[in-house]
Phi, psi and omega in degrees: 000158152246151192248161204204146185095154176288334171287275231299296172343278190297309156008285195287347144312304198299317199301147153274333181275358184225154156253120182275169195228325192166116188267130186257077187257127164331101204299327164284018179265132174213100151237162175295333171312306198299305184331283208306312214285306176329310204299284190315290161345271190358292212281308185278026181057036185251130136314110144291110167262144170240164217202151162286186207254314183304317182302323161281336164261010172300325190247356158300179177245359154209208192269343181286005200276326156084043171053035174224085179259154178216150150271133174205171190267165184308153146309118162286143160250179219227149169277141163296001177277331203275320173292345173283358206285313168307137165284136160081337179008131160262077264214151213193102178254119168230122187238144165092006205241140205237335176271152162308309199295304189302318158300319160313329182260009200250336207260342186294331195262289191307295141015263181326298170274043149060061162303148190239334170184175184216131192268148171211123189312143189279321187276006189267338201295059179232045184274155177276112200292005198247279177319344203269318182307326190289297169326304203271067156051028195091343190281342188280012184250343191279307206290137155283155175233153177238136170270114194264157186257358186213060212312334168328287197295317170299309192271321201279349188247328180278000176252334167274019143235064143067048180260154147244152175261121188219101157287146173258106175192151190239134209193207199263139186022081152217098232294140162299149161309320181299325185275013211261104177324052183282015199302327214205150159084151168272182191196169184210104194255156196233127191214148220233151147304157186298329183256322222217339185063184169329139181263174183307334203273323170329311194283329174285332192260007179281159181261325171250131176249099193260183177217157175271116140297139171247157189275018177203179186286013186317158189213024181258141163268138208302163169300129161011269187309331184274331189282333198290338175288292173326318161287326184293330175270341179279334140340295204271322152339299205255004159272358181239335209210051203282000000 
């Protein structure tokens, strides 16, 4: 597959989950990205080709590659055991979110307040990994992620290592966020897509239901990505700054 851009690039070098195969630079390109991306290839043993500017954009996927493209192999994925491994773990199940992009911006925010992994449903999975690479700025090559074929079965193994299941949803008994304890402990917070929200098997196994309070009477719920920042920065808030 290919990945595209110089952020996406170096990422993916960077990643312990993915191995590039042969990097693809505009020949008429001389910059410190190319310089750094030349350097770095070298040093991990990646083929560099320069190449003409019609050859990148014959094999990029938009417009945006900035004369840098990579081959590179599928994403290795993570066992929920390898995600449960950190003391105290901050664990992020998203469900229901179906664009690339949107997800790239979703794993770009948790990554940045220091999300420990991220769950993603197996049958959701037919995102463009190259657009997904993109979105997030590279986090989606750092965080692990893991895929379950069996959400049950997943949550039923994180509450028996002292996980809370804490859903975002807004509804009949449910705590504002702020009041919401994350401080301590391990915790898994669960955030649903614009059509279908959180499913029933989520919802049965959360122990906390929290909500975004607003400062006014709007009653529409924020998209994935704006929640996702938001719970996620409310996270790094009372665990760094108690």
């Amino acid at each position: 597959m290919i990945i595209e851009g110089a952020i996406a690039v170096k990422a993916a070098m960077d990643s312990k989950y993915r191995k590039v195969e042969t990097i693809y630079i505009d020949k008429d390109k001389h910059t410190q990205d190319v310089a750094f991306i030349v350097h770095e290839a070298y040093k991990c043993r990646v083929n560099v080709e320069r190449c003409t500017s019609d050859f990148i954009k014959e094999n990029a996927l938009g417009r945006t590659h900035g004369g840098i493209i990579a081959e590179v192999q599928q994403r290795r994925f993570q066992s929920i055991t390898s995600l449960m491994m950190k003391e105290n773990p901050f664990l992020a199940l998203i469900e229901g979110v179906e664009d690339s992009y949107n997800l790239g911006y979703i794993l770009r925010s948790l990554y940045a307040f220091g999300c420990d992994g991220v769950i993603l449903p197996s049958r959701e999975w037919d995102f463009e990994d190259g657009t997904m690479v993109k979105s997030s700025a590279g986090a989606s090559e750092f965080i692990p992620i893991h895929l379950t074929d069996d959400l049950a079965v997943t949550l039923n193994t994180l509450h028996d290592n002292n996980f809370r299941i804490i859903s975002a949803y807004r509804g009949s008994n449910t705590t504002p966020l702020y009041e919401t304890d994350m401080s301590e402990g391990p915790i898994l917070v669960c955030i649903g897509g614009p059509m279908r929200g959180l499913s029933r098997e989520v919802l049965d196994n959360s122990d906390i239901f929290a909500y975004i309070p607003y400062d006014n009477e709007f009653r529409n719920a924020l998209n994935a990505a704006s929640a996702a920042v938001v719970f996620a920065s409310e996270v790094y808030r009372q665990r760094h700054h108690k």
